[in-house]
C-alpha angles and dihedrals in degrees: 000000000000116000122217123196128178133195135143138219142177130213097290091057104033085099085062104043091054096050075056103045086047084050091061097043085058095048121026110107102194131041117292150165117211104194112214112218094203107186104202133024104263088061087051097050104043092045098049081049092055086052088197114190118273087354107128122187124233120193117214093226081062086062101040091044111125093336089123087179084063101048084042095053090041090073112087097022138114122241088250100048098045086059076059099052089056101053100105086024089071094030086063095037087058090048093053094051090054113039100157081064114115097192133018113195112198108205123188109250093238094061137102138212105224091181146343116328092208092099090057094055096048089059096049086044115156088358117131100213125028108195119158132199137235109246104205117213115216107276089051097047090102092065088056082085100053102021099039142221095293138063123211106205096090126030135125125211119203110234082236126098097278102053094049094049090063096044097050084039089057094038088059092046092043085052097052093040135007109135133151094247138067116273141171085326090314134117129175115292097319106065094068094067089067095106114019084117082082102014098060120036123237091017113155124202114207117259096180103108079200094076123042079041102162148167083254099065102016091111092061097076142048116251113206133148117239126213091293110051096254114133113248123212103195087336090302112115121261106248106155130010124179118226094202108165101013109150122202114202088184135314110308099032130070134174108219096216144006102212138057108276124076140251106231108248080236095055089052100050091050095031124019101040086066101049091045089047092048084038080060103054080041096068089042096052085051088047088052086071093029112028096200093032103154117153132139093033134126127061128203100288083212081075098061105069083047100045143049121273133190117197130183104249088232099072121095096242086206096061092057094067081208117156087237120167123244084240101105135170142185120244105173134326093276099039133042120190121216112217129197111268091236091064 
């Protein structure tokens, strides 16, 4: 059976798609498309350059031609919400190119495939719709308010009438609605998802610790490798892990998270040293078409004396001029991480 997966990017992310697009073609066992959204030209052009395998572009004016209720929804709105705004917009638009497609999977750009996702589509099995929660580990209970049960970067819809009820459901209330605040029980993109468990039949929420994997629950398992070098979430193989709020400064250096909780010294050894190291070649393979390609780089330097940062040992740390602490540890024999001194 042939897989289909969907996400989208602009130029700030392309780094990362790409570090997505290159996990799956590690780690996908069976055939497969994944179909690239890229939201400006130089996306689109880079991408279709680099030419990667089973990766397809899709230009956003492909999307926004001739659909009046998205160019209508798009004023007012903030880039970002506007990408919002397009989630189950692109999901559907994939779906339709492909009709003889069974199954469409939308992943979030600034994600990786650790292993196989087989695992995660024998326990969805027959199912119509797979979402998965947070599951929000203590520190992060407070966000399931405003951020919801559920969590979008990682969901499949069946091609049958159920799982195009509830995309055509979402893209209507996506076009209504879809703003970066808390609103009358809504949020972005995200909220609605709250009760398709009984709005939506046959409908299954994830139960694989292994995918949905975040900075949000990861302290709720135990990360280890087995005999043969895989990551192990609670002895269940990583499959999927969500990079949500990692920062690059440039190439090299990498907060490890924009907001006020922190990444385990344990998760960034098995987790987050390979996606910044495939991050890296990333970032080589894009210069390869554009040879000072550097957007979507930089992060509050504020940030750097209050969060976690890994930095390539190589790197003169003077010449960075970062407000780095005196706290530092050893990641691997290419890579240190500079922790704040309270932790």
């Amino acid at each position: 059976m042939h897989r289909y997966y969907v996400t989208y990017s602009d130029r700030n992310y392309l780094v990362r798609m790409v570090t997505l697009a290159q996990s799956l073609s590690r780690t996908e066992t069976k055939p497969y498309t994944l179909i690239c959204g890229c939201f400006d030209s130089i996306t689109n052009l880079i991408l279709t350059k680099l030419n990667l395998p089973n990766v397809e572009c899709l230009p956003l004016d492909k999307i926004e031609n001739l659909d009046i209720d998205l160019m209508l929804a798009k004023k007012g709105r903030t880039l970002t919400e506007y990408y919002w705004t397009l989630t189950p917009t692109i999901i559907l638009y994939a779906m339709n190119k492909y009709p003889n497609c069974s199954m469409m999977t939308y992943t979030d750009a600034d994600t990786m495939f650790f292993s196989s996702p087989d695992s995660i589509f024998r326990e969805m099995g027959s199912s119509s719709i797979m979402i998965h929660e947070h599951r929000y580990q203590q520190e992060t209970l407070h966000l399931k308010d405003q951020s919801g049960i559920f969590n979008v970067g990682l969901m499949s819809f069946r091609n049958n009438n159920i799982g195009r009820q509830a995309l055509h459901w979402w893209r209507a209330r996506c076009l209504e609605w879809c703003y970066a605040r808390f609103e009358d029980g809504k949020f972005g993109d995200q909220k609605y998802l709250d009760d398709w468990p009984t709005r939506f039949e046959d409908v299954h929420v994830l139960q694989h610790v292994g995918a949905g994997t975040a900075p949000w629950n990861h302290r709720n398992y135990i990360f280890s490798r087995d005999e043969f070098n895989s990551v192990l979430v609670d002895d269940q193989e990583l499959v999927h892990f969500h990079f949500h709020g990692l920062g690059i400064h440039q190439p090299g250096v990498y907060l490890t998270f924009k907001y006020n909780y922190f990444i385990q010294d344990q998760v960034l050894e098995l987790c987050y040293l390979p996606y910044i190291e495939q991050l890296e070649e990333a970032q080589t393979l894009v210069e390869t078409v554009l040879p000072d390609f550097a957007f979507g780089l930089g992060v509050q330097l504020e940030l750097m004396s209050i969060q976690k940062v890994i930095i390539k040992r190589s790197i003169d740390l003077e010449s960075l001029n970062l407000p780095l602490t005196d706290n530092k540890g050893k990641l691997s024999e290419k890579w240190n991480f500079f922790s704040p001194s309270s932790i």
